[in-house]
N, C-alpha and C positions, 0 to 999 in steps of 0.2 A: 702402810701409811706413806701417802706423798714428801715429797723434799718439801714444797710449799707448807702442809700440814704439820710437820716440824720445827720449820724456819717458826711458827707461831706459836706452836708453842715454848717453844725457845724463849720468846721473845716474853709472852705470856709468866713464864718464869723469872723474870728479869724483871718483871711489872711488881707480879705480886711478891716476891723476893724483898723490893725495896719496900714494903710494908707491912712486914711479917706475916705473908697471908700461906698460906697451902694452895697449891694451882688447883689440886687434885680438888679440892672442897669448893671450888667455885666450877669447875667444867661437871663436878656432879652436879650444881646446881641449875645449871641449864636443861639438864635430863628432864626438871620438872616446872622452866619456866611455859609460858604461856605467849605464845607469836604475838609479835607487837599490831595490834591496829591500830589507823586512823582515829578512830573517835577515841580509845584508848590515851594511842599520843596526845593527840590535840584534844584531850578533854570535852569532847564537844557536848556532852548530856552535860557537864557543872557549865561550861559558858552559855550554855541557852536556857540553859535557868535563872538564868543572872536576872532576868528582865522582868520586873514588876511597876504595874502600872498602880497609882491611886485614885486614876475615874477610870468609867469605862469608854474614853473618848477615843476609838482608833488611832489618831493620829498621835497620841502620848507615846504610843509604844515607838514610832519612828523618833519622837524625843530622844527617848530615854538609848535606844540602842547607838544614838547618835555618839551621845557623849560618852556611852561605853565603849566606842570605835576611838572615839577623841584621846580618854586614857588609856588606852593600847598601845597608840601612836607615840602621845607622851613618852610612854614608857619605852618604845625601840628609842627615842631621840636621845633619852637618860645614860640608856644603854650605849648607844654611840659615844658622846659624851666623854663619860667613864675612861672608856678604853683612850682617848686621848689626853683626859687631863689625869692619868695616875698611870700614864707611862711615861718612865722618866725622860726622855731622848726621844720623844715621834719624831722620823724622820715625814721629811716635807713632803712625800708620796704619801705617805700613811695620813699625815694630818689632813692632806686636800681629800682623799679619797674617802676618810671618813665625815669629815663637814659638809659633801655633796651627797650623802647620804641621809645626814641630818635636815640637811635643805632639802632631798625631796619627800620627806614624811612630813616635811610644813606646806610643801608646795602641795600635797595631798591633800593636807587637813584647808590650807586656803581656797582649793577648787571644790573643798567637800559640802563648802555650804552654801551650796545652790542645793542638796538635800533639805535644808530647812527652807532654806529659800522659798523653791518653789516647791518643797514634797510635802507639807501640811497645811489643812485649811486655816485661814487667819481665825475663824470664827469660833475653829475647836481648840485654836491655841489660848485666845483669848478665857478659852473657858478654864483649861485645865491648868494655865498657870496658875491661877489661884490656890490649888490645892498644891503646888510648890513651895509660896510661901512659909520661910522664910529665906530658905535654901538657892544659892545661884552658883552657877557656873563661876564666877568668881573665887567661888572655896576650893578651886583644884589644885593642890599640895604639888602635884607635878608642875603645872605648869610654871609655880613660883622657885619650884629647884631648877629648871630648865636655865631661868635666868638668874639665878645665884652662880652656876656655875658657866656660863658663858662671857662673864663679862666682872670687871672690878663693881665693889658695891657701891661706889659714888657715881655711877651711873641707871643706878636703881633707885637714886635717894630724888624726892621731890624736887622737882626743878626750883622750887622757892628757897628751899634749906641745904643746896649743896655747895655753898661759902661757909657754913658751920660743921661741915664735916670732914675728915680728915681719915687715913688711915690708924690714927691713934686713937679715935671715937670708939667706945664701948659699943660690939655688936648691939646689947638692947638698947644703945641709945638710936644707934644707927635705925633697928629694926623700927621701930616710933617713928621713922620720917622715911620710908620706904612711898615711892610713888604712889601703890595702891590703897595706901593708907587714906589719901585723901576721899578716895570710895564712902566712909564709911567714920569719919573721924573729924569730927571739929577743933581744927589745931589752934583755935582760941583759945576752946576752953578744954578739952582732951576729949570731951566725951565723945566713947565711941558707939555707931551701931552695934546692935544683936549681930549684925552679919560678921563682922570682926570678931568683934566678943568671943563668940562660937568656934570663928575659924581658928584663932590665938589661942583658944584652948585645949585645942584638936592637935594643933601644931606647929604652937610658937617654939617651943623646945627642940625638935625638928629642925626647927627652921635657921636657927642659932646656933646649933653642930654644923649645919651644912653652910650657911656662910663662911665660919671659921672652916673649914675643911677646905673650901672652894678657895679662901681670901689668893693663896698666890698659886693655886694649879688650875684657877680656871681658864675658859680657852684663850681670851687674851693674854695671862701671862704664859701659857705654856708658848702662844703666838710669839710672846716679843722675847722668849729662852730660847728662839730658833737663833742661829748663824744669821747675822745680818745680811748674808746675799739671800738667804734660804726665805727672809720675809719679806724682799722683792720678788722673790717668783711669783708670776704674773696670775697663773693658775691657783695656787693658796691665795692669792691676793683677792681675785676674782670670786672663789668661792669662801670667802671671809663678809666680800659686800653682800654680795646673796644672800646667803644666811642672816645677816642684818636686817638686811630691808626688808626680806619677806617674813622674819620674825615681830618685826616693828612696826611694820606700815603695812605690806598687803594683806598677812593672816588677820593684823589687827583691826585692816580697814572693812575686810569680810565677815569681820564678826559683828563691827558696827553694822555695817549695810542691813545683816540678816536681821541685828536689835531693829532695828529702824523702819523695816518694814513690817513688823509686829506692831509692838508698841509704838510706835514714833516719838512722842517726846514724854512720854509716859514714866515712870518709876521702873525701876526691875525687882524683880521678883525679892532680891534682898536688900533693895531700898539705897541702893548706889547712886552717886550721881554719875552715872555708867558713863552717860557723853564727854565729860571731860575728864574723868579718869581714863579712857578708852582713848578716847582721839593725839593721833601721835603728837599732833602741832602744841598741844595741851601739854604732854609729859617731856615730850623730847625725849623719850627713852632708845637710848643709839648703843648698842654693845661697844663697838670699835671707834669711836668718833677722830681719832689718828688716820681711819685709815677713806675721810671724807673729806673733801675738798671746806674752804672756808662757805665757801658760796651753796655746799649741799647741805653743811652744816645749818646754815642759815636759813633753809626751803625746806628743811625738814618737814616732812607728812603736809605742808602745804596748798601740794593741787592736791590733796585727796578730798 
């Protein structure tokens, strides 16, 4: 037996040691595993099953696989996320190097939709969204953690009602005046859409842990627990705005663009007034707005 071969086991012993394991009971059990493959790894016969259409209009299937590209994406940006708001100390390397990671799985998802853009026929779209209703894009649980945890919650809350709310506001009251709420909810009178309704019952509970979880480790407080020289470095600084703008204005303005050349001034699919819940100039929805001049503060989503 090699020194190398050894040295691992060695080492192997020291692993399983600290878990009460037997080395010998696990290197027998290799005798009878089975060589890793690709489709194995990567699952790929359960991911390409994933994809069921309800007509038989070709171009649904490029829908639907879209937006199962969309929450994969989500989900690496989640995952970035995490590793920086539940590490207690990110040094200023770690934070930038993982926030340009986050920025470029949006910078992906914003260049992705010339896919809809231009890869299905208007005329097959127009058909098959029908058999959609009630359901939109809107319902995506990720995308609303995405920004629970990037940014404090009075910058989530509707441009109209954020003088009534305060860090002492009861999440559920909070969650009642969340910007997308205006999607789907008549704040006259409360009633809300099915599209809500639905969503809130899916994952309002959800949604209400992960606030409270996020309220002081999201990324701008982890941001402003750096060393005050550490949130002048010009490189965190820089990829702080990025992340911003392209999560606020370009992804958001990509996703209007692609509505708009479908339907134009039309309904969506769950009955949103999609264009002024969507449109940044509308919400002002800005993660960092500390870290934006008066005057961009002010031109927010503007020339879009």
């Amino acid at each position: 037996m090699s020194q190398e071969t050894n040295s691992i086991i060695k080492e192997l012993d020291k692993k399983f040691d600290a878990i009460n394991q037997n080395t010998n009971t696990h290197l027998e059990g290799l005798l009878w595993a089975k060589p890793i493959t690709y489709w194995d790894y990567i699952q790929t016969d359960a991911l390409l099953n994933l994809q069921t259409q309800r007509t038989t209009l070709p171009d649904e299937m490029v829908f639907v696989m879209y937006h199962q590209v969309n929450e994969l994406l989500f989900k690496m940006i989640l995952w970035e996320i995490k590793q920086v708001c539940h590490c207690e100390k990110p040094e200023t390397k770690f934070f930038t190097e993982r926030l340009t990671r986050i920025s470029r799985y949006f910078d992906m998802l914003t260049t992705s939709f010339d896919i809809m853009g231009d890869g299905m026929e208007i005329e097959q779209y127009m058909k098959f969204r029908n058999t959609l209703t009630p359901a939109s894009g809107f319902q995506s649980a990720q995308y609303r953690m995405i920004e629970f945890s990037s940014t404090d919650l009075i910058n989530l809350i509707d441009y109209r009602f954020r003088a009534t709310i305060d860090r002492n506001t009861p999440y559920s009251h909070a969650f009642e005046h969340l910007y997308w709420q205006a999607a789907g909810k008549d704040h006259a009178t409360g009633k809300k859409s099915y599209l809500i309704l639905e969503f809130e019952r899916k994952y309002k509970d959800e949604f209400l842990r992960y606030m409270e979880e996020y309220n002081t480790i999201n990324i701008w407080q982890k941001f402003k627990q750096l060393p005050e020289n550490d949130q002048k470095n010009s490189d965190l600084v820089a990829a702080m705005r990025h992340y911003d703008k392209t999560v606020n204005i370009t992804w958001v303005m990509g996703h209007l663009n692609a509505a708009r050349k479908y339907i134009g001034d039309g309904d969506a699919t769950g009955g949103s007034d999609w264009k002024k819940y969507m449109h940044p100039k509308y919400q002002r929805r800005i993660f960092f707005p500390e870290l934006w001049s008066e005057d961009e503060l002010k031109s927010w989503g503007e020339d879009c």
